[in-house]
C-alpha positions in Angstrom: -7.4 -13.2 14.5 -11.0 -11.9 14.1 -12.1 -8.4 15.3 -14.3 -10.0 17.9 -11.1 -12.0 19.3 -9.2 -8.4 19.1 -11.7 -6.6 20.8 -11.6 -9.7 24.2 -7.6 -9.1 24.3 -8.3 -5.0 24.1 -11.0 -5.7 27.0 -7.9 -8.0 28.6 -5.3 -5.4 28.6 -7.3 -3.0 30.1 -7.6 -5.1 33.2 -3.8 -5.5 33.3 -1.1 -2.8 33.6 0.5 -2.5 29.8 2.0 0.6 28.8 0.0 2.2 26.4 2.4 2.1 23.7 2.0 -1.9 23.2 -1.6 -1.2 22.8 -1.4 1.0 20.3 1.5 -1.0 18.5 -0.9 -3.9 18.6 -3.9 -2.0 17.3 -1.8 -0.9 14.3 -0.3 -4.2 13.9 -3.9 -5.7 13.6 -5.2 -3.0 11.4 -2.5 -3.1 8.9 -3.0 -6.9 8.4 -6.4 -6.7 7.8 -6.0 -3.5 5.5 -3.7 -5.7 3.3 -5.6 -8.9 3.7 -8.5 -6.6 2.1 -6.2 -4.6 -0.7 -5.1 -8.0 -1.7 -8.2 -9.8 -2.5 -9.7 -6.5 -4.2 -6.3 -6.4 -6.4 -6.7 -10.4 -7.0 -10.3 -10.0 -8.2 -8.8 -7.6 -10.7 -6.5 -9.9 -12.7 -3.8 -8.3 -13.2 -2.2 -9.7 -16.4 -2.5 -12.9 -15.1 -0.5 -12.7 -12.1 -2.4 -13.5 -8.3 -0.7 -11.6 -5.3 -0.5 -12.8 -2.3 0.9 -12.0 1.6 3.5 -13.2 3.6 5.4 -12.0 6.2 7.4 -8.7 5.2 7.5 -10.3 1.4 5.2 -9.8 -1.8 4.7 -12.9 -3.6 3.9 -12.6 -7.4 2.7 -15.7 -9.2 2.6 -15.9 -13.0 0.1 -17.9 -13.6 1.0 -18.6 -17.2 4.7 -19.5 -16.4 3.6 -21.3 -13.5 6.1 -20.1 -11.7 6.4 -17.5 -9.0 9.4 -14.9 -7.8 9.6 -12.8 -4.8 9.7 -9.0 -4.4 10.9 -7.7 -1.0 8.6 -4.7 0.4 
């Protein structure tokens, strides 16, 4: 979801009754994915050792690019 696309569903809820709350658990949700998203490709740019992050849902994945082989990490 771009920012643009947030923004029309931000305008949407407005319009209809939503507790605040959802809102603001939505705005955070949005945030913190794009915050990651960001942090991930500065970290990849990096090189770390070899290894390439990258995100998935509630899990790190670390790929050793050497190996060729990858392992998970829980967050």
């Amino acid at each position: 979801m771009n920012y643009a696309r947030f923004l029309v569903s931000m305008e949407k809820s407005k319009r209809s009754v939503k507790p605040q709350t959802e809102v603001i658990t939505n705005l955070l949700n949005f945030m913190t994915l794009e915050l990651q998203t960001l942090l991930l490709m500065r970290l990849n740019r990096s090189d770390i050792a070899g290894k390439q992050l990258s995100l998935s849902q509630a899990v790190l994945e670390v790929q050793d690019e050497a190996l060729g082989y990858s392992y998970l990490q829980s967050c």
